[in-house]
N, C-alpha and C positions, 0 to 999 in steps of 0.2 A: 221049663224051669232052668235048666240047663244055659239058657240062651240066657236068661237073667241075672245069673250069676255071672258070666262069663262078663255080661254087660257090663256090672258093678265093680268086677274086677279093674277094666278097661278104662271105665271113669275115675276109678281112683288111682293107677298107673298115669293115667293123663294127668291131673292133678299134682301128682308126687314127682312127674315132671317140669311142672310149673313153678311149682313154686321154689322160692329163693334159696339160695343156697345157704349160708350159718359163715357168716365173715372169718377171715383167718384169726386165728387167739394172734395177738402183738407181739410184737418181738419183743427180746429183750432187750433194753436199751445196750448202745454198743459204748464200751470202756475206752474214753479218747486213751491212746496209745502215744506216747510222744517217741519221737524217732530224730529228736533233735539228740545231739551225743554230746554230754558237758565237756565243756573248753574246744570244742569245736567252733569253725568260720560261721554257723548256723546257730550254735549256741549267741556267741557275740552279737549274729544280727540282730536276732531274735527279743534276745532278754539285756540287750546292754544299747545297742547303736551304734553301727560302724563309720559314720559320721558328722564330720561339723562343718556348716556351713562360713565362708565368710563375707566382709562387704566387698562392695564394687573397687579393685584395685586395692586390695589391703591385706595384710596376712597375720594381724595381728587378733587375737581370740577376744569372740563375744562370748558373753557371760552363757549362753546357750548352750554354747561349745565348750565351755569348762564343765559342767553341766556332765555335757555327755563324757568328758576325758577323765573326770572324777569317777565318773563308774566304769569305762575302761582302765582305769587304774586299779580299781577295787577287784574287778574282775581278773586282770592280769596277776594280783598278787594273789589270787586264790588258784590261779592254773598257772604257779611259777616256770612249768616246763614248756609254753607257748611260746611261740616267738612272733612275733607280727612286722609288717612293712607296712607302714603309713605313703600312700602316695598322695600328691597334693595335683589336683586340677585346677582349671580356669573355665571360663567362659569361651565364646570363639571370638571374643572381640580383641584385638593387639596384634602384635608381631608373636611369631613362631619363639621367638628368643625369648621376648619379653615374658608372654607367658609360661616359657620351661621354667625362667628364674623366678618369679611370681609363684608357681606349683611347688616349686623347691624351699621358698620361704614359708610358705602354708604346711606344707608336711613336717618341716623343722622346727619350725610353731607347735604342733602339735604333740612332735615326738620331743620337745626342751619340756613342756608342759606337763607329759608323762615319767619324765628323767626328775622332775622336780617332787614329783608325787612318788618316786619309790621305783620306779621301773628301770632295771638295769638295762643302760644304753647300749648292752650287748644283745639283749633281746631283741632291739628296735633296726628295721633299717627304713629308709628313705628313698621317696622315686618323685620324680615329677614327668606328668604326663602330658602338662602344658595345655593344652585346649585340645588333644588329640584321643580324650577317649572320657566323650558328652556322655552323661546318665540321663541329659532330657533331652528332644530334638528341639528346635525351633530356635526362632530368633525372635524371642520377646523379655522381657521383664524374668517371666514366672522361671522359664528353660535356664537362663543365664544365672539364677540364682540356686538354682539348683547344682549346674556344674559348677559355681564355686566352690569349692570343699576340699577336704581330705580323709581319705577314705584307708583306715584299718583295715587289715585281711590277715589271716592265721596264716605265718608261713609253716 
């Protein structure tokens, strides 16, 4: 009798090992946290756009690019204490010269733009980087139009 018991014990031990375990209860959904910090370089990129592109050998503002400098205007007049440098790039195609003076019309383009919109031109400075510092690699259409531009940064 003894040995019966023991048996049914054992069977249902086996069993109680078998079977599935009871799934984890779910988490609780997690609270996006944002760690972006207003009137910061991350703020700007973020929620505004740090830059504008322009055409091939030109430095005068597409509507695209008023676009974006309309709301960095908006933006800079709500964090008065910001100060920013506009630097103006190029593609890699010209002379070294060619395109520092080229960079340097495309940032000043940008920063007359922002001076015209309300942004005191003590806030603003000016670089040109020339073809020396490419946001795409390569040498096609897509790269080249991407390092045209000018590009805001919170100093």
């Amino acid at each position: 009798m003894n040995t019966k018991i023991l048996g049914a014990f054992a069977a249902v031990a086996l069993l109680a090992a078998c079977s599935p375990k009871p799934p984890p209860a779910p988490a609780a959904p997690a609270t996006p946290v944002s760690t972006i910090v207003p009137g910061s370089e991350e703020d700007l990129v973020a929620n505004v756009g740090d830059r504008v592109f322009y055409d091939f050998n030109k430095s005068n503002l597409r509507p695209d690019a008023r676009a974006t400098l309309d709301k960095q205007a908006a933006w800079l007049a709500k964090y008065s204490s910001v100060n920013v440098q506009i630097a103006g790039n190029c593609d890699d195609r010209g002379t070294e010269e060619y395109n520092l003076a080229l960079g340097q019309r495309r940032a000043n383009a940008a920063a007359s733009y922002l001076k015209a919109k309300g942004v005191a031109a003590a806030r603003m400075s000016t670089i040109s980087y020339g073809k020396d510092r490419p946001t795409a690699q390569g040498d096609n259409e897509q790269a080249w139009a991407q390092n045209r531009n000018a590009i805001t940064s919170v100093r």
